[in-house]
Structures are given as C-alpha cells and as structure tokens.
PLY file of the C-alpha trace (Angstrom):
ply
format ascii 1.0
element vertex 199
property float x
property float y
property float z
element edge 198
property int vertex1
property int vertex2
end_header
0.00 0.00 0.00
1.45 3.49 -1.07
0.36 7.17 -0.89
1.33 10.63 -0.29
2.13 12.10 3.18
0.13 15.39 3.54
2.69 17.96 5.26
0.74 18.68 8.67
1.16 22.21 8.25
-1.10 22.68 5.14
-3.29 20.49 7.17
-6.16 17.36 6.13
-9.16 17.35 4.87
-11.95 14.51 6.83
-11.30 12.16 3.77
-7.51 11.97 4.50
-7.62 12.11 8.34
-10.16 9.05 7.85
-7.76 7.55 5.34
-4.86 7.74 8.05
-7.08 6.52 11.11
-8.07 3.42 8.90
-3.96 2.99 8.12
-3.43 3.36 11.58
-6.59 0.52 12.57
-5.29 -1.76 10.71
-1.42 -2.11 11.96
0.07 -0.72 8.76
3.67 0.94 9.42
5.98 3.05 7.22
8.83 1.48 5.74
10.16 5.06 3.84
11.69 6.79 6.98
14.13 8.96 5.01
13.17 12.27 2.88
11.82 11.54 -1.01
11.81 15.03 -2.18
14.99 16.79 -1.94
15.95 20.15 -3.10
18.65 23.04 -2.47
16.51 24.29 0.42
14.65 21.42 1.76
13.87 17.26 2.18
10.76 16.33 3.15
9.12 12.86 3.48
6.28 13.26 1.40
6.14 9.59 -0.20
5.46 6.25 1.43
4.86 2.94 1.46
2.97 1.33 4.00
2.60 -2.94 4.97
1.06 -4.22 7.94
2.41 -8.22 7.88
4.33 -9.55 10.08
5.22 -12.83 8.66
7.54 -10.94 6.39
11.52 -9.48 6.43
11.66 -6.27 5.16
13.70 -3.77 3.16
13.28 -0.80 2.34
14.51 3.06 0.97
14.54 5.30 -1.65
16.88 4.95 -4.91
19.01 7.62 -5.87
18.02 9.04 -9.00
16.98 11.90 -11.02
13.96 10.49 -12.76
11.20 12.79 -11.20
11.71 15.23 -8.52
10.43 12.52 -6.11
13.03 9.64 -4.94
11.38 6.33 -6.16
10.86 3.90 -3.00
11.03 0.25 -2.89
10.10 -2.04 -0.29
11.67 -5.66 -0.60
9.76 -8.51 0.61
11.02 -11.81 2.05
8.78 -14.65 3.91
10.45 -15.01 7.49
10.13 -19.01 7.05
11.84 -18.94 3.97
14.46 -16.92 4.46
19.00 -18.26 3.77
19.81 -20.64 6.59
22.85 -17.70 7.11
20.38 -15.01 7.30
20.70 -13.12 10.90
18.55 -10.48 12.71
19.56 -8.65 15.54
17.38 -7.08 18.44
18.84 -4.85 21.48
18.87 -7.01 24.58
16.87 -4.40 27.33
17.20 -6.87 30.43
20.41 -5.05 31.58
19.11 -1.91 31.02
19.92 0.42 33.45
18.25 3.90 32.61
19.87 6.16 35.01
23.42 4.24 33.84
23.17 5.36 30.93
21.43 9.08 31.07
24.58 9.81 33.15
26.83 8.65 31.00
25.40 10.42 27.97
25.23 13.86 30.00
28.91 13.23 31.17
30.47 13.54 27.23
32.54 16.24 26.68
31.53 17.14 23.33
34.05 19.85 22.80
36.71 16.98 23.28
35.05 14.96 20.92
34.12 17.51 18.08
37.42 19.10 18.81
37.06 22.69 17.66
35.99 21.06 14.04
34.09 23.20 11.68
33.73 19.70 9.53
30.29 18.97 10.01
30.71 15.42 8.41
33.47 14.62 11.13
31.24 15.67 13.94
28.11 14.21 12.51
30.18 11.11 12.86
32.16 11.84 16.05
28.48 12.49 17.64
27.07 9.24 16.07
29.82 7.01 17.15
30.42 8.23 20.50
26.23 7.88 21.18
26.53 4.53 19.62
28.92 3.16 21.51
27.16 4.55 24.81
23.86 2.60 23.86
25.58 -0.86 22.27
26.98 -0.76 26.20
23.92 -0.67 27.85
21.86 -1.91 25.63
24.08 -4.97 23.55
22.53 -6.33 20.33
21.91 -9.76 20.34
21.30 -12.06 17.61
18.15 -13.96 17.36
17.62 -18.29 16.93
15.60 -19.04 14.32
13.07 -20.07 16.99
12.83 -16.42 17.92
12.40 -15.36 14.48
9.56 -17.79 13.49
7.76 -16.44 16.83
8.76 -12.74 15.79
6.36 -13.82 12.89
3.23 -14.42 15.61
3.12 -11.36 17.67
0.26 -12.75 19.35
1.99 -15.54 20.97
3.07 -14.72 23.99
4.69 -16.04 26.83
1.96 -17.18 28.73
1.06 -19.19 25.32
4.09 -20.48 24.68
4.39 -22.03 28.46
1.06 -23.94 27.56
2.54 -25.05 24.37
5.72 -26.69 26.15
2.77 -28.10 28.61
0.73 -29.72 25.96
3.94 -31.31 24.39
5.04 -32.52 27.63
1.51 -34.73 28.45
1.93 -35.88 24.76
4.77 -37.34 25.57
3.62 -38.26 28.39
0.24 -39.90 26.92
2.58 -41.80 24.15
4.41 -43.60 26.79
1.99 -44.12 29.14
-0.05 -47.48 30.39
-2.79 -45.71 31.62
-3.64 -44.20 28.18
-7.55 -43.39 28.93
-6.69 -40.90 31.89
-3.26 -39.58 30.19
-4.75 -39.24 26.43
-7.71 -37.63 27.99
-5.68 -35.25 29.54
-4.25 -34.40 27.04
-6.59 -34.17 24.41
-8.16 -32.04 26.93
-5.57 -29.75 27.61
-4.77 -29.20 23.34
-8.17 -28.54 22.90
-8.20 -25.50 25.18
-5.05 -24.23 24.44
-6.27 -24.76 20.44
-9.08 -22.13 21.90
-7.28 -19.07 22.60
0 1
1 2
2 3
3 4
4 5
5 6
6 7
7 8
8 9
9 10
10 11
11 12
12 13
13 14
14 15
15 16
16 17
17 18
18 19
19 20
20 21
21 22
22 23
23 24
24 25
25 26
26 27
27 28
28 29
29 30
30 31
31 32
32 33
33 34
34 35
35 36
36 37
37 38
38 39
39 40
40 41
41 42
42 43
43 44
44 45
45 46
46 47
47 48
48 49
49 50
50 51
51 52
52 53
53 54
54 55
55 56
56 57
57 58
58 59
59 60
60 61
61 62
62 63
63 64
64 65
65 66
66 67
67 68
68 69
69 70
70 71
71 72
72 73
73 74
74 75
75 76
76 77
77 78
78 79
79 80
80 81
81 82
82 83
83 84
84 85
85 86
86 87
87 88
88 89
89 90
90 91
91 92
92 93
93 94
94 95
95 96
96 97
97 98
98 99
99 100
100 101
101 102
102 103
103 104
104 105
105 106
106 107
107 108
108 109
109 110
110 111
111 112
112 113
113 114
114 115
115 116
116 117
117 118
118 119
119 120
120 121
121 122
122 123
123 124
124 125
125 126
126 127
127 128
128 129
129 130
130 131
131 132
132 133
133 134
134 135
135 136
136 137
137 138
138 139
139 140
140 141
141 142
142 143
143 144
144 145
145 146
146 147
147 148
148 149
149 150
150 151
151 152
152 153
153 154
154 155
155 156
156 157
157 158
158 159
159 160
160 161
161 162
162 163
163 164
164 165
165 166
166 167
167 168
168 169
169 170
170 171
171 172
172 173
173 174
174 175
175 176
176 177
177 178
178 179
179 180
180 181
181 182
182 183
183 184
184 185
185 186
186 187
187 188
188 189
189 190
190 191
191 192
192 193
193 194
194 195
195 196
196 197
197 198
C-alpha cells in the first residue's frame, strides 16, 4: 500500500484524516523513513509505502536518481520461514538496562573533546554518532536472534503465557505416548490441546 504524506502544516481534509485513522486501525507501518523530495533548500518525506504483515523481512529506501523530482521507493519482501539458513537479525537485549546508567553517561560527554574545535560537520556528525553509539551498544548490547525467535517474531500474538502452555501440551503428549494408563493420560491431554487450540 502506497500514498502521499500530507505535510501537517497545510493540514487534512476529513477524507484523509479518515484515510490515516483506517492505516493506523489496521497495523500498517511506514517502511520510507528517510526524505523523497529533496531540493537546495529542503527534504521532506512526502512519499510512502505502507505494509502491515508480520510474517515478512523487510527492506526498504529510496533509490538515488533523477527520474522525477520525487526519490522512487522500494520495499523488498522476504517470507520469514523462507528466508538463507545464514540469514541473521539482531534485536537490542533491554534486560540489563539500566536507565539512570546510561542518562549519566550520555550527560557526562565532553563534546568539545570529541568535536574538537571542528568546523567539519561530516566529522562531527560522525564523532556524535559514534560516541552515542557506543554509549547505547553498552547498555543496551545487540543480540542475535535463533531461528526459533524469528519464526515467533512472525506471531506477535503468541506470547509467553502461550508459549508455556505449548511446552505443557507437548510434555503430556509425551507423556500420553508412553503411558499405560492411556484413557486418563490421552484424555488429559486431548483435553488440555483442545483448550489451548481455543485461545
């Protein structure tokens, strides 16, 4: 799904706020995050593309080119399940995140250190970006994902509580399989898939 961005400032009329509110109901995101119309005094994000699955890897950006005024976007579209045996993602592991840690050691840079008097504004575009990288890979490490977590990365709506019943269900059929008392232990856990097969 694609369309135009209307520039808040020249504001919406109802049919495009109701446009946006149905985007917005149905879990679409935007997958064109940088500017599409660039000129001598400005870059706006005015073009987009919008998907809402979440069985699907992702790529995305605009191609560099002077065929219209307006950078052409592409969104690249890859099943999760069928994705190169080699293929990685990465997600920032948050369970040693320690805020205040980390707000103290951002407002204890020296910047003028850093930058160091530079009127380059590529060097301290970079100097910035490093430096605050390398504060949050600290406290916030990125960690690469099994390819159980990325199959269940695909199924938002599993969560943990699920996936504890789904370890329980395999367990009493296992159970059931080797069992001699097969009425009580198949009932149990015919029983138990059943409900979890529910939710």
């Amino acid at each position: 799904m694609a369309f135009t961005k209307v520039h808040p400032r020249f504001g919406c009329s109802s049919g495009t706020n109701i446009s946006h509110k149905r985007v917005r109901n149905h879990l679409f995101t935007p997958h064109i995050l940088k500017p599409t119309r660039i000129t001598h005094h400005s870059a706006t994000l005015i073009d987009n593309i919008f998907f809402n699955s979440l069985n699907y890897h992702t790529i995305s950006g605009n191609l560099i080119t002077d065929i219209s005024d307006h950078l052409p976007n592409f969104l690249i579209i890859d099943k999760l399940s069928s994705l190169p045996k080699k293929f990685c993602i990465y997600k920032r592991d948050y369970s040693i995140l320690n805020e205040t840690d980390l707000i103290n050691e951002m407002t204890s840079v020296n910047w003028e250190d850093i930058f160091q008097d530079s009127s380059d504004v590529n060097y301290i575009f970079d100097s910035f970006y490093s430096t605050v990288t390398s504060i949050i890979n600290k406290h916030t490490p990125l960690r690469k994902l099994s390819k159980r977590e990325i199959k269940f990365r695909s199924k938002p709506w599993i969560t943990h509580a699920i996936k504890t019943s789904i370890k329980t269900k395999n367990k009493l059929f296992k159970i059931q399989l080797a069992s001699r008392n097969l009425y009580d232990d198949v009932f149990k856990y015919k029983s138990y898939r059943n409900k979890l097969s529910k939710l």
